[in-house]
N, C-alpha and C positions, 0 to 999 in steps of 0.2 A: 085478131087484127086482120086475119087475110078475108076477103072478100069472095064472094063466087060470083062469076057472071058468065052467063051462057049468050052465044053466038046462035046465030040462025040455025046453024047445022044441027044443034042440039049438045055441043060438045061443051061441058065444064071447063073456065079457065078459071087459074088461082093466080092472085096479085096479092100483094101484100102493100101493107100501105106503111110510110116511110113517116117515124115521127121527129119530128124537129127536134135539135140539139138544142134547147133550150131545157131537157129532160136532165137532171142531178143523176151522176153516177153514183153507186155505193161507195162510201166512204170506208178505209181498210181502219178506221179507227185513228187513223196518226193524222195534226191536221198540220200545215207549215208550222206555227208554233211552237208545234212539241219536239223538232227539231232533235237530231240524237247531239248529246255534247261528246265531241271529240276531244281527247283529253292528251297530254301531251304521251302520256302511257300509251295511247293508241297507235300513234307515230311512232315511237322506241319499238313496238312489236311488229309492224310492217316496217321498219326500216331491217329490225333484226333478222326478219324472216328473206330479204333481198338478197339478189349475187351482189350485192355491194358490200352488205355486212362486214368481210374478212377481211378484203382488199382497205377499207377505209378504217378499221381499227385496229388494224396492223400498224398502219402508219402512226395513226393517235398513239399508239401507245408509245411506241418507238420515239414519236418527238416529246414526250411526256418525260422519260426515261433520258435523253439528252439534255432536257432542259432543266430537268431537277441533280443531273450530272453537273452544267456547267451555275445552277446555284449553289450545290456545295463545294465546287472548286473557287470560286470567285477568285476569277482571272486566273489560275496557276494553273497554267494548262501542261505544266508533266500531271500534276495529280488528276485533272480531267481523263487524260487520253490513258491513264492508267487503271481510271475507272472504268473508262469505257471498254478498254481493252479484256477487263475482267469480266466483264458483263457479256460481254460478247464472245469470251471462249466458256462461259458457263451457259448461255444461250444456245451455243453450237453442241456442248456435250449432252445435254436434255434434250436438243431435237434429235442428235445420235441416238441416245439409248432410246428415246419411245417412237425412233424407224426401227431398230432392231427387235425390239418389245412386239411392234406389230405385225414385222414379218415373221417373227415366229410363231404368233397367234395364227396367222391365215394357212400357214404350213402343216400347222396340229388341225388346225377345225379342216384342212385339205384333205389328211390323212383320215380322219373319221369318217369321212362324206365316202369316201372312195370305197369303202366296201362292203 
């Protein structure tokens, strides 16, 4: 496609000649049609994999956990807040034990690193 043309001096110039965009690119094989299908599975994985993940199903569950508290109390709320109450000092002692769980684990894997 390049051209040579020579000037009076004697000197070779190169040009290249520019073809119209009217020219089909290679196609990578996919055409709009074949479209990927997004599946709702797709979403649940990039939602799981975000800094939003824990903060937003913390809460889900939490209100999930309250409102199946206040359908089996149906309306007697000693037996609700007794539920709840339960729920919530057995909640606090399983996050207890597995912080201590874990800072004993990082203090042995500490001690092995060190020497």
């Amino acid at each position: 496609m390049a051209q040579r043309k020579t000037n009076n001096s004697g000197k070779r110039k190169t040009t290249t000649r520019k073809s119209s965009g009217n020219q089909r690119r290679p196609s990578s094989g996919r055409t709009s049609t074949q479209a990927a299908d997004v599946t709702v599975a797709d979403y649940w994985l990039a939602f799981s994999k975000s800094r939003f993940f824990f903060p937003v199903m913390t809460i889900l569950v939490i209100t999930v956990i309250v409102l199946i508290d206040l359908l089996i109390s149906w309306n007697n709320y000693d037996r609700f807040f007794i539920m709840l109450g339960i729920e919530l000092i057995l909640a606090a002692a399983v996050w207890i034990i597995g912080l201590v769980l874990s800072l004993g684990s990082e203090s042995s894997s500490d001690e092995g690193t060190a020497s």
